[in-house]
C-alpha positions in Angstrom: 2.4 4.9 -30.2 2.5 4.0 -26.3 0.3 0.8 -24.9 -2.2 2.2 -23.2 -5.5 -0.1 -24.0 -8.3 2.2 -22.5 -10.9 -0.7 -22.2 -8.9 -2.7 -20.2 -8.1 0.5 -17.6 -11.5 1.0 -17.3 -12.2 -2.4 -16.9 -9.7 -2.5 -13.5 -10.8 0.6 -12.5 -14.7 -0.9 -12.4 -13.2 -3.9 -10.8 -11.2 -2.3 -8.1 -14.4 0.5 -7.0 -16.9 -2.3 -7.2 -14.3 -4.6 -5.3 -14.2 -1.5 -2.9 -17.9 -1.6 -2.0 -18.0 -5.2 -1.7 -15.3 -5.0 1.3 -16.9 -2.1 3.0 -20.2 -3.6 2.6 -19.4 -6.5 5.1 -18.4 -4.5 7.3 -22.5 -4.4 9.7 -22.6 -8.4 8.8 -19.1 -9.2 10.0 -19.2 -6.5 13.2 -22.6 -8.2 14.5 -21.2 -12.3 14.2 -18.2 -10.9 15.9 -20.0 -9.1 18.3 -22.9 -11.9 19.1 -20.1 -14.5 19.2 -18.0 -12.0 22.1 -21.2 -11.3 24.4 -20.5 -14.5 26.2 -16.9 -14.7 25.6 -14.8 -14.1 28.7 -11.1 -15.1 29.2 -7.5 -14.6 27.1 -9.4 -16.7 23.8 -11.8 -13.9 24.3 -9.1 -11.1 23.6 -7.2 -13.0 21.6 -10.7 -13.4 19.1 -11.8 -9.8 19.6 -8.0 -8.8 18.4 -8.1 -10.7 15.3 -11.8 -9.2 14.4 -10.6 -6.3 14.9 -7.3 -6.9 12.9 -9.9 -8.2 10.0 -12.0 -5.0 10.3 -9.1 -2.7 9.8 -7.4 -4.6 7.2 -10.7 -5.2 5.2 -11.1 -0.9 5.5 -7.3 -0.3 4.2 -7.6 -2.3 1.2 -11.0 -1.3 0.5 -9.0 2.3 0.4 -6.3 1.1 -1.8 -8.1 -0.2 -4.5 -10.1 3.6 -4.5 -6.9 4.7 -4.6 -5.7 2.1 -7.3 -9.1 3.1 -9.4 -8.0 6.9 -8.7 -4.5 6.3 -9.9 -5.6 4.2 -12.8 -8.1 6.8 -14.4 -5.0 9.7 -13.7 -2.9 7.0 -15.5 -5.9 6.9 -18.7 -5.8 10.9 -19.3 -2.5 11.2 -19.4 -2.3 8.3 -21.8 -4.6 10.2 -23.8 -2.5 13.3 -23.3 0.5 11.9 -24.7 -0.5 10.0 -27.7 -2.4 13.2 -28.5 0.9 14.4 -28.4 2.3 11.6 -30.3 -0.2 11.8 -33.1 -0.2 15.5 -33.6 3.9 15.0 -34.1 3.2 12.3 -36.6 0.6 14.2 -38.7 3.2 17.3 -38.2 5.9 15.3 -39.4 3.7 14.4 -42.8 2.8 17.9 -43.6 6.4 18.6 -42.8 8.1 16.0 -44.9 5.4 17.4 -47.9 6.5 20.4 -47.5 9.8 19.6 -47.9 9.3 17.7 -51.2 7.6 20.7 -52.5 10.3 23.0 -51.8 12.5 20.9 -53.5 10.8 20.9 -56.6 10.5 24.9 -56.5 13.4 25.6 -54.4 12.8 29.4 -55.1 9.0 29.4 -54.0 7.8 31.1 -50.5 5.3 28.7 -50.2 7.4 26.2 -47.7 8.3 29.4 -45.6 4.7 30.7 -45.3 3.4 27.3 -44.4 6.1 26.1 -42.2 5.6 29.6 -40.4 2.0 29.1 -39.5 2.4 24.8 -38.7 4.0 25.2 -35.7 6.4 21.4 -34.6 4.2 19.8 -31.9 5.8 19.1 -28.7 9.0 16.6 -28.7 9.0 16.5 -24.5 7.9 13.0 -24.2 5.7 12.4 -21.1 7.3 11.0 -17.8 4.9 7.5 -17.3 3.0 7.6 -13.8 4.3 4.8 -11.6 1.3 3.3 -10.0 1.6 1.9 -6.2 -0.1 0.7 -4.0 1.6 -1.4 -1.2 -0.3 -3.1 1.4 0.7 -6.0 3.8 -2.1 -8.1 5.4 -1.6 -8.5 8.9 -1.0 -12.1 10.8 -3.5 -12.6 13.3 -2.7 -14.4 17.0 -4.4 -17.6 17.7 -2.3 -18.9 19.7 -1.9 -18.0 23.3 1.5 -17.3 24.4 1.8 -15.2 27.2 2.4 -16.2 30.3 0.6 -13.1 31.8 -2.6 -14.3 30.6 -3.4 -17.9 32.6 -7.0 -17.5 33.7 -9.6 -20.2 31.7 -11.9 -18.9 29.2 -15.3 -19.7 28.5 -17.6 -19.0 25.3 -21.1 -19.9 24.0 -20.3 -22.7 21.3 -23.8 -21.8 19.7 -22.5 -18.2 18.6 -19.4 -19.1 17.6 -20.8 -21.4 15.0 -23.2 -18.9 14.2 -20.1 -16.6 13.3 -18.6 -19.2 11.2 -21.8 -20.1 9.5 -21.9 -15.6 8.8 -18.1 -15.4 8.3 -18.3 -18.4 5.8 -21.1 -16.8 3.8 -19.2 -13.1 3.5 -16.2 -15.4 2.6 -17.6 -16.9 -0.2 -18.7 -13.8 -1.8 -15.4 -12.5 -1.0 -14.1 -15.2 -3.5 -15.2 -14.0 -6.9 -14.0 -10.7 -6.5 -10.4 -11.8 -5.4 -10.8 -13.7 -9.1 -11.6 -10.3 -10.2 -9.1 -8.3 -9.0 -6.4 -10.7 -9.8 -7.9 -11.1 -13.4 -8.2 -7.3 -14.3 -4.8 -6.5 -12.9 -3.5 -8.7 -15.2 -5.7 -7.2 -18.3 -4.3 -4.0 -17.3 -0.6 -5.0 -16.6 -0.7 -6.9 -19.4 -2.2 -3.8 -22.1 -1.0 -0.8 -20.5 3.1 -1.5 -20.7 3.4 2.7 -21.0 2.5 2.9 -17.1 5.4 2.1 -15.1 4.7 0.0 -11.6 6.0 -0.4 -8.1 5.0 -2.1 -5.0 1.3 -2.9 -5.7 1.3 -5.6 -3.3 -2.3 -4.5 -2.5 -3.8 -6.9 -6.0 -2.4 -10.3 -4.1 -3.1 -9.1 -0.6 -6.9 -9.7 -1.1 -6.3 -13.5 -1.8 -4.2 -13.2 1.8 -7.2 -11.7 3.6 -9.2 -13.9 2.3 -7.1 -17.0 3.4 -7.0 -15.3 7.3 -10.4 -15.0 7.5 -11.1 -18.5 6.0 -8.5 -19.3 9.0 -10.9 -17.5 11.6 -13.7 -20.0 10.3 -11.5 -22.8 11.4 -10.1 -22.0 14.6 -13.7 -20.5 15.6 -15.1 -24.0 14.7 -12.2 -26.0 16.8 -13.0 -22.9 19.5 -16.8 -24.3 19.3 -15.6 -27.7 19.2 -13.7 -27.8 21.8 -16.4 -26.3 24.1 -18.8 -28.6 23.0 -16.6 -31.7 23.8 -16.7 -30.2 27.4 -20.1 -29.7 28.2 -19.8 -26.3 28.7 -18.0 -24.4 31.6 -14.4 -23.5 31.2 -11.2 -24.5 29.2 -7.3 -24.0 29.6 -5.1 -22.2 28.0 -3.4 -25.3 26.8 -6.7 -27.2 25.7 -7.8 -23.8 23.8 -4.3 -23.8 22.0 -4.7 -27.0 20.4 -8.1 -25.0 18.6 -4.9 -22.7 16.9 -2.2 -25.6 16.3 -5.3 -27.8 14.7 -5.6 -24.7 12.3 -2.5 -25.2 9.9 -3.7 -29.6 10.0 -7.2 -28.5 8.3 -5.7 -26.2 6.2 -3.3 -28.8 5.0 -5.7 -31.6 4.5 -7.7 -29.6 1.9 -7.0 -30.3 -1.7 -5.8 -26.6 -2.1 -2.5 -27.3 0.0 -2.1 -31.3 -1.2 -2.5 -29.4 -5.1 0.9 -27.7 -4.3 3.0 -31.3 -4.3 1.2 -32.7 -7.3 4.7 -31.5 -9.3 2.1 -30.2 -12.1 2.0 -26.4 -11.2 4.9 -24.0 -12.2 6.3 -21.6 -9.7 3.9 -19.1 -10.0 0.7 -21.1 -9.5 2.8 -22.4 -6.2 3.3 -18.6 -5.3 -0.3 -17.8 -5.7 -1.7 -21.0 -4.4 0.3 -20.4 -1.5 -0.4 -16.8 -0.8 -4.5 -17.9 -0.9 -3.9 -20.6 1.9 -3.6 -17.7 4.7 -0.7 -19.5 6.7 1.9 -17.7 8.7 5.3 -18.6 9.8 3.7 -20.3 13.3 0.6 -21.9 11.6 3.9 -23.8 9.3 5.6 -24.9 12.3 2.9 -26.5 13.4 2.2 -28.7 10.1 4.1 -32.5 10.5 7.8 -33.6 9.4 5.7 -35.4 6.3 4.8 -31.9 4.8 7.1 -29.5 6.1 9.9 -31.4 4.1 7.4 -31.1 1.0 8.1 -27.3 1.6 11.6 -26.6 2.3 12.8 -26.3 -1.2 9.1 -25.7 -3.0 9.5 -23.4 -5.5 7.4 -20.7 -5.7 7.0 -20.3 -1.5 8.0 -17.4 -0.1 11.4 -17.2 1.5 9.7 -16.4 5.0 8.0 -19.8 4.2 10.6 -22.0 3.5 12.7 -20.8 6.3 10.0 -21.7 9.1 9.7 -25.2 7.6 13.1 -25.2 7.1 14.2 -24.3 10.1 11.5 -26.5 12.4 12.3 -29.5 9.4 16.3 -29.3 11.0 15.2 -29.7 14.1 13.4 -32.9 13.9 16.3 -34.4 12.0 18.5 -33.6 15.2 16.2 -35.2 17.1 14.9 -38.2 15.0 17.9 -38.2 12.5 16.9 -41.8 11.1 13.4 -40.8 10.5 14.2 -37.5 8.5 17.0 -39.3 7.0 14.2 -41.7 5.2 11.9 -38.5 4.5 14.1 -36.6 2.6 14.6 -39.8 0.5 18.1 -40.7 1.2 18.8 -45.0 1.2 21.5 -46.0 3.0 21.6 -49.2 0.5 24.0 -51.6 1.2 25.0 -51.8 -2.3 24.7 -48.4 -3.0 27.3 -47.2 -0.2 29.2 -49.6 -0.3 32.5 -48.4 -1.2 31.2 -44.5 -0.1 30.0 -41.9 -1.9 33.6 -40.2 -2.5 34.3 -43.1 -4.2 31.1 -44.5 -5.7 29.6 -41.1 -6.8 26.1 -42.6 -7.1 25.7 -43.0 -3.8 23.4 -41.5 -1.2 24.7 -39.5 2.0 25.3 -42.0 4.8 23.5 -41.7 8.0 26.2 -40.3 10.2 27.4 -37.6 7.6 24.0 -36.7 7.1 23.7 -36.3 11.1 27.0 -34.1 10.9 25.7 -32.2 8.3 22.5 -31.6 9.5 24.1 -29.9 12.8 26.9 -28.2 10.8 23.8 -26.2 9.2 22.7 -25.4 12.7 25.8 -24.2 13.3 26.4 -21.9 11.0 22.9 -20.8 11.2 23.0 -19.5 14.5 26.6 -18.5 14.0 25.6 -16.1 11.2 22.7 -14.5 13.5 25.3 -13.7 15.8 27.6 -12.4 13.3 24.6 -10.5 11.9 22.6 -8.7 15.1 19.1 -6.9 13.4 19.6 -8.3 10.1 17.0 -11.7 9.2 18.6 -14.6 8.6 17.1 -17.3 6.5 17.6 -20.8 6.1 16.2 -22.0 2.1 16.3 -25.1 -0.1 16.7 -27.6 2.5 16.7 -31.0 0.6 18.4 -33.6 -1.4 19.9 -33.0 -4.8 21.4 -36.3 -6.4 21.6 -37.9 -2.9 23.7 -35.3 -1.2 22.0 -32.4 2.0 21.7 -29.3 0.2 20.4 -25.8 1.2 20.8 -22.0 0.9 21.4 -19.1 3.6 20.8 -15.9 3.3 22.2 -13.0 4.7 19.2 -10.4 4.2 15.1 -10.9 3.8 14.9 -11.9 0.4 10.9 -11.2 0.5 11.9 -7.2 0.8 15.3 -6.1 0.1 15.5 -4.1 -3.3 18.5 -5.9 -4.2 19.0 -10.1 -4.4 22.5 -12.0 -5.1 22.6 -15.5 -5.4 26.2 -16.9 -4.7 26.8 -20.1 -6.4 29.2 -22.5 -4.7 31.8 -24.8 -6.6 33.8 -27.8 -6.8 34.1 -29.7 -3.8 31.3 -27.4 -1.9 29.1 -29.3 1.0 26.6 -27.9 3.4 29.4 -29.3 5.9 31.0 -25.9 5.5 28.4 -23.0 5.2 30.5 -21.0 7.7 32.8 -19.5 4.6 30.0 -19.2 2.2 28.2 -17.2 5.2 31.4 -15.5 6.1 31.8 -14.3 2.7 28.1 -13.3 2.4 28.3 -10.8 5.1 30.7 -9.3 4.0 29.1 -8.9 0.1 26.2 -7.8 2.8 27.9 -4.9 4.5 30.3 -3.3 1.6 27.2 -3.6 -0.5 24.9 -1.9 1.6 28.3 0.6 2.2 27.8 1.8 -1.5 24.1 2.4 -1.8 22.6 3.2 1.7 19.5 3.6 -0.1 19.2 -0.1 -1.0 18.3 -2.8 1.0 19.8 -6.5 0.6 19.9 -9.8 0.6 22.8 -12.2 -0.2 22.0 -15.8 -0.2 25.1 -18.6 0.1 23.6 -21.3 -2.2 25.1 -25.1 -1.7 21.9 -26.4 -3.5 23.5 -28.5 -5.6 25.9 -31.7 -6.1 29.0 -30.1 -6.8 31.8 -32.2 -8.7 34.6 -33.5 -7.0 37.8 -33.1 -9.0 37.5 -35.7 -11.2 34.1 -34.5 -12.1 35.0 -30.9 -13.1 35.8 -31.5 -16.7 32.5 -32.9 -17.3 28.8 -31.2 -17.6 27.0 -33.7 -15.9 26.9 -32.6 -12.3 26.5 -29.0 -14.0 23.4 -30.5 -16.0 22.1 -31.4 -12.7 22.6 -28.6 -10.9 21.2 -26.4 -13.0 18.0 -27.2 -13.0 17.8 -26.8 -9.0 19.1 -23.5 -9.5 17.3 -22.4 -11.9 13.8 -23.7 -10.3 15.2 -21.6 -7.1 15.7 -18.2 -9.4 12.2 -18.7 -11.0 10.7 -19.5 -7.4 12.2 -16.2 -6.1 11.3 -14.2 -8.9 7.6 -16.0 -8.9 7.4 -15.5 -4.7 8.1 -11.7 -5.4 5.7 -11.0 -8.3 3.1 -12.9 -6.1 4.0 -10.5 -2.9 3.5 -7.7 -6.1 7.0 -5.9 -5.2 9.9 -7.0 -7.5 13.2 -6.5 -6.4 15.4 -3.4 -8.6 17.9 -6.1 -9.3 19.0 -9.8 -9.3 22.2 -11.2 -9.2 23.6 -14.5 -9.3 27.6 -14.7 -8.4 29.2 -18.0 -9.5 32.9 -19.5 -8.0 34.9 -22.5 -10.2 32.7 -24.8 -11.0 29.6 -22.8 -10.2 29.9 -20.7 -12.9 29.9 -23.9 -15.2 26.5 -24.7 -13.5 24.6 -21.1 -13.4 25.3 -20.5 -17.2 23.7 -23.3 -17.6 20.5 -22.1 -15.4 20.2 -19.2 -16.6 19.5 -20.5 -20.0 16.6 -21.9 -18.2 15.0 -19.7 -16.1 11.8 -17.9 -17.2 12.8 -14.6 -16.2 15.8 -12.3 -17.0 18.0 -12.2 -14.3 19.6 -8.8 -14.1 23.4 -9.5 -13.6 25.6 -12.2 -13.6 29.0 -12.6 -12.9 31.6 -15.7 -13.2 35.0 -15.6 -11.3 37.5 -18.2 -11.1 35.8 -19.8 -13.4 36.0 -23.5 -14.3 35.2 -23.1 -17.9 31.7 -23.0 -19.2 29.9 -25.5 -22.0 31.1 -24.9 -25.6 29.6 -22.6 -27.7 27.6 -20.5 -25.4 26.5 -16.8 -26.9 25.4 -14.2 -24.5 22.4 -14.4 -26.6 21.8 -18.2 -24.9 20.8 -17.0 -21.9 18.7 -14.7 -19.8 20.9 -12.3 -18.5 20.8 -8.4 -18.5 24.6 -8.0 -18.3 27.3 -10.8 -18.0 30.8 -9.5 -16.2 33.7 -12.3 -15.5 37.1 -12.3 -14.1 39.6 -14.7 -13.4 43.0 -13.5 -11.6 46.8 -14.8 -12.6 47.4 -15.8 -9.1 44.6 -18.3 -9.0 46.4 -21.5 -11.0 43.5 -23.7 -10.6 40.8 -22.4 -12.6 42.1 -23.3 -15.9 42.3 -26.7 -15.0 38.7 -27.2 -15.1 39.2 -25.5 -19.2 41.0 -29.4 -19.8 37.4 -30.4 -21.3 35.7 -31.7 -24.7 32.5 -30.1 -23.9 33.2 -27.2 -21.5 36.8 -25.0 -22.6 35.1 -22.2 -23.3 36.5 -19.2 -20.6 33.8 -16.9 -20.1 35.3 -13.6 -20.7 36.2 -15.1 -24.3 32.3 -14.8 -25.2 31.4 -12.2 -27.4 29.5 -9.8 -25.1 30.7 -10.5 -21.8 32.2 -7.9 -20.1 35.6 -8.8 -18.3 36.8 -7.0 -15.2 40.3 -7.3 -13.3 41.4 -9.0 -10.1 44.7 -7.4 -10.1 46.1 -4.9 -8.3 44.1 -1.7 -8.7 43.8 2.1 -7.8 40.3 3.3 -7.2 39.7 7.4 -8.5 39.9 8.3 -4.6 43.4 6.5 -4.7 42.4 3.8 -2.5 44.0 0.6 -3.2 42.8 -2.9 -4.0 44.8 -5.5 -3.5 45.1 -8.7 -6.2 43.6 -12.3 -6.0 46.6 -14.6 -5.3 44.3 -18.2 -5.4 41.5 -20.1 -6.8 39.6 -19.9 -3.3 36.6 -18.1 -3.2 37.3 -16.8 0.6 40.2 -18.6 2.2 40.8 -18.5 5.8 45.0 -17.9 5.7 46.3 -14.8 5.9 48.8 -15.3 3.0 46.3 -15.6 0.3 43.5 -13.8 -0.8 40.6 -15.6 -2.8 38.0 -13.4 -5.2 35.8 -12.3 -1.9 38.6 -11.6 0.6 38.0 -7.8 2.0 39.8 -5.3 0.1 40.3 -6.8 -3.3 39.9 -5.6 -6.4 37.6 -8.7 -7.2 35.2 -8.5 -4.1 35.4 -4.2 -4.8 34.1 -4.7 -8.1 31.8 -7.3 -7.7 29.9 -5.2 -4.1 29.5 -2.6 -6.7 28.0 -4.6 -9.4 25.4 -5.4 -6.5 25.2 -2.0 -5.5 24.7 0.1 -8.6 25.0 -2.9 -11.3 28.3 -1.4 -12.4 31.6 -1.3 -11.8 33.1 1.8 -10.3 35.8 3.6 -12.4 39.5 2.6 -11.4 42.9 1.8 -13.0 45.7 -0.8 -12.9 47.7 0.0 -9.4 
C-alpha cells in the first residue's frame, strides 16, 4: 500500500491556507507604517526605503499565493492517493477471491464454477498511478540598503518619530509572523515525512518564509539606525555616506544576537546551521560587511550556503593580503619556533609558515580571478577557506553549487596544495564544458576541492592523513547536501571524483556522510583501507579505473592497512582508460601517467581532453552512466 497519511495532508494543507491569510492580512498594517514613515521622507534613503517596502509587499503577496497553491496541490495530491490505494485494495481483495478460486478449481477440476465466477469478477486495474510531483519554487528577494549609485548624491531627510513608529508596527507583524514560519516548517515536515508516495521538486517556497522573515527583521534594524542616525543630528539633513553606515551597521546587530553567535557553538549539525542561517536574512553584501573575527568563522561553516561562504571567503582573502600577520593568527596557524623549526616538509606536524601562507594566500587569488576569465557568464565560487592540520585549504568551483542540477566534487591527492589550484581549476572547466556538452538540459557545478592535508610521499601508505581528511570532506558533502535541502531544491545528482590519494580519503568520507551521495568514482587510485564492502558506504553507484600507463598508482597499494584496489571490491563497477572507440567511431585516446591533468604535451593524465578516462567520467556526470564504447 502507498504512504499517503491523510491527517498529516490535511494538517499542511490547514497550515499553508491559514499561513496564507496571515501574510495577506498584514498587508493594511504594513502599507500604513510604511506609508506614515515615507510622508516626510525625501532624498535617495527615501527611494531606497520605499523600494524595499515595496519589494516586502510583493514578496509577502507571492508566497501568500504559493502556499494556496501548495494547499491546492496538496489536496489534488490526497484524492489521488485515495484513488490509487482504492485501486490497490480492490487488486488485493481481487487477488483473494482469485487465488480461492483457484484452489476450488483444483479440487473439482471438471466444475464450471471457476469459469462462471472468474467471468463476472472482473481483474482490477494493474496501471499503477504516476505520483504528482509537488512544486513550488520561490526565491525571496535581497533588498538595497545601501546606497551605491553615484547618480543619486543629494542629502536625505526623514522624521525619526515615524520611522520608529514603523519599527515599533513592523516589529509587532514580525512577531506574529514567527509562529507560523514554525508552522509551516513543522507541517512540511509531517507531510514530507508521511506522504513518501508524492514525489517533490523545487519547493523552495517552505524555507523562503523563514528568509522573509529575516529581511523584514533586517528593515527593523536599518529603519532604527535610519532613526538613529537622524536623532544624533538634530534633525535636518544627512549624507549619503553617514546614511550608509545605518546599512553596513545592519549585518554588526544581526551578528551580535545570540541567533548568529549560536552558529559557532560547534553543537549544531549542518542542517540546524543551514536553517539557522537561512532565518538570519543576510545577503552576500550584508556578509562583507561583518569583521575578519567572524567572516573566518564562516568560510568553511558547514551547512552555509555556497553563495555564503564565497562572499566571506572571498572578502576573508583579502584582508589576509592586506594584514597577512593578522589573518595568519586568525585562522589559527603558530609560527612556533619549535614547531617549524626544521619546516613542515620535514617536520609534518608543523603549521604553514608565514611567508608560504602569504604565497598561498595570493596563489588563490590568482587562480580565482584566472578561472573567471577562463569562465566569462559562468559564477565562480571560492569555498572552505581554512586550516586543516595546519596547512591553507579551500575549494573552487566552476558552476553555482546553490542551483545547478548536477554537483561533482573533485578530490585532490598526494602532494596537492592550494599553491596550485590553476590545474585543479583547469581541469574543472573542462569536466564543466564536456559535461554540460552531453546534457544541455542540465546545469553544473564542478568544485576543485584541496580541503584537506594531503600526504606527501612518505605518507601515502598510511591512513592517517586520509583519517583526517575525511572528516573535512565529509562535513563539506553533508554541508552541501544540508545548504540545498534548506534552499528546498536538491540537486538530480552528486558526485564526488577522487585522484591517488584522494580516493583513499573520499572512501573514507563517504562512510561518513549522512546522506547518499549519488556517484562516485576513484581513478588512479592509491589503494583504499582494507576490507571496505560497497555496503560500507553511502554511495548510489561506485565506478573506478586505473590505466597501465600510470606506474605510480600502485605504489600507494605497498600498505598493511590500505592494499585494497578499488575495482577489486565486490560491486564496484570498473571502467577503462585505454584506448577506446566510441559507437559514433570517435576515438579516445589512453592515460599514459599517474597525473590527474599534466601540463606536457607527451602525456596524458585521467582528465586530459579526449581520453577515454575524462569521456567516461563527463558522462558519469552527465547522465550517471557511462556511454557504450569498445576497446580501440
Amino acid at each position: 500500500m502507498i504512504e499517503f497519511d491523510d491527517a498529516a495532508a490535511d494538517g499542511a494543507v490547514s497550515v499553508f491556507q491559514n499561513a496564507a491569510i496571515v501574510l495577506r492580512g498584514q498587508a493594511g498594517s504594513r502599507r500604513k507604517a510604511a506609508d506614515d514613515a515615507c510622508e516626510q521622507f525625501a532624498g535617495p534613503f527615501a527611494k531606497l526605503f520605499g523600494a524595499a517596502c515595496l519589494v516586502e509587499s510583493e514578496d509577502r503577496a507571492r508566497l501568500a499565493g504559493k502556499y494556496e497553491d501548495l494547499a491546492t496541490d496538496v489536496i489534488d495530491a490526497k484524492v489521488k492517493a485515495a484513488t490509487e490505494k482504492a485501486r490497490e485494495q480492490a487488486l488485493a481483495d481481487w487477488q483473494v477471491r482469485e487465488d480461492q478460486r483457484k484452489q476450488d478449481r483444483a479440487a473439482d477440476p471438471v466444475g464450471n464454477t471457476y469459469a462462471a465466477d472468474a467471468a463476472a469478477d472482473k481483474k482490477p486495474s494493474t496501471d499503477v498511478m504516476t505520483p504528482p510531483t509537488l512544486s513550488a519554487a520561490f526565491e525571496v528577494r535581497d533588498r538595497v540598503r545601501e546606497n551605491t549609485s553615484k547618480s543619486e548624491k543629494g542629502k536625505t531627510s526623514a522624521d525619526p518619530v515615524m520611522l520608529r513608529a514603523f519599527v515599533s508596527t513592523s516589529q509587532g507583524l514580525n512577531n506574529a509572523l514567527d509562529g507560523q514560519v514554525s508552522a509551516v516548517e513543522n507541517a512540511w515536515a509531517r507531510f514530507t515525512g508521511a506522504c513518501s508516495w508524492v514525489q517533490f521538486g523545487n519547493v523552495s517556497s517552505v524555507p523562503a518564509f523563514a528568509r522573509l522573515l529575516g529581511e523584514n527583521r533586517s528593515d527593523v534594524l536599518w529603519a532604527g539606525n535610519l532613526a538613529g542616525q537622524f536623532e544624533k543630528a538634530g534633525g535636518g539633513s544627512l549624507s549619503v555616506s553617514k546614511l550608509n553606515q545605518a546599512a553596513k551597521k545592519v549585518a554588526t546587530d544581526i551578528s551580535k544576537g545570540k541567533k548568529f553567535q549560536n552558529l559557532f557553538k560547534g553543537d549544531l549539525s549542518a542542517e540546524e546551521v543551514a536553517k539557522a542561517w537561512n532565518a538570519l536574512g543576510l545577503d552576500a553584501e550584508a556578509v562583507r560587511e561583518l569583521p575578519p573575527e567572524l567572516l573566518v568563522k564562516l568560510t568553511d561553516l558547514s551547512g552555509l550556503p555556497a553563495w555564503a561562504q564565497d562572499a566571506a571567503s572571498r572578502e576573508f582573502l583579502e584582508y589576509a593580503l592586506e594584514e597577512p600577520d593578522l589573518a595568519y593568527k586568525l585562522m589559527g596557524f603558530k609560527e612556533d619556533w619549535r614547531q617549524n623549526a626544521r619546516g613542515t616538509r620535514i617536520n609534518l606536524s608543523a603549521d604553514v609558515d608565514l611567508v608560504t601562507f602569504k604565497e598561498q594566500a595570493q596563489a588563490i587569488k590568482d587562480a580565482l580571478e584566472q578561472s573567471q576569465k577562463d569562465n566569462p557568464g559562468v559564477p565562480i565560487q571560492l569555498i572552505g577557506l581554512g586550516n586543516h592540520d595546519g596547512v591553507l585549504v579551500a575549494g573552487m568551483s566552476v558552476g553555482d553549487l546553490d542551483t545547478a542540477s548536477n554537483l561533482t566534487v573533485n578530490v585532490s591527492g598526494m602532494d596537492s596544495s592550494v599553491s596550485d589550484m590553476f590545474n585543479g581549476n583547469d581541469a574543472a572547466k573542462r569536466l564543466y564544458d564536456d559535461a554540460q556538452k552531453k546534457n544541455r538540459s542540465a546545469s553544473f557545478a564542478v568544485v576543485n576541492w584541496i580541503g584537506y592535508k594531503s600526504p606527501s610521499w612518505d605518507e601515502v601508505p598510511s591512513m592517517g592523513r586520509a583519517k583526517s581528511g575525511s572528516d573535512r570532506l565529509a562535513s563539506f558533502l553533508n554541508g552541501l547536501h544540508a545548504s540545498r535541502e534548506e534552499l528546498g531544491k536538491q540537486p538530480k545528482q552528486l558526485a564526488v571524483l577522487a585522484h591517488s590519494y584522494g580516493s583513499t580519503t573520499a572512501v573514507e568520507a563517504l562512510k561518513k556522510t549522512n546522506f547518499v551521495v549519488d556517484r562516485l568514482v576513484t581513478y588512479g587510485s592509491a589503494g583504499v583501507k582494507n576490507d571496505t564492502k560497497v555496503t560500507d558506504l553511502k554511495v548510489g553507484k561506485f565506478y573506478a579505473t586505473s590505466a597501465t600507463g600510470d606506474w605510480l598508482a600502485n605504489k600507494g597499494w605497498v600498505s598493511t592497512t590500505k592494499s585494497l584496489k578499488p575495482s577489486n571490491i565486490e560491486g564496484v563497477v570498473e571502467f577503462s582508460s585505454e584506448d577506446m572507440v566510441l559507437s559514433d567511431k570517435s576515438k579516445l585516446k589512453a592515460t599514459t601517467t599517474h597525473r590527474m591533468n599534466p601540463v606536457s604535451d607527451t602525456k596524458l593524465g585521467y582528465l586530459s581532453a579526449s581520453t577515454s578516462s575524462e569521456d567516461a567520467i563527463t558522462s558519469i556526470m552527465a547522465n550517471g552512466k557511462i556511454d557504450k564504447r569498445t576497446k580501440g
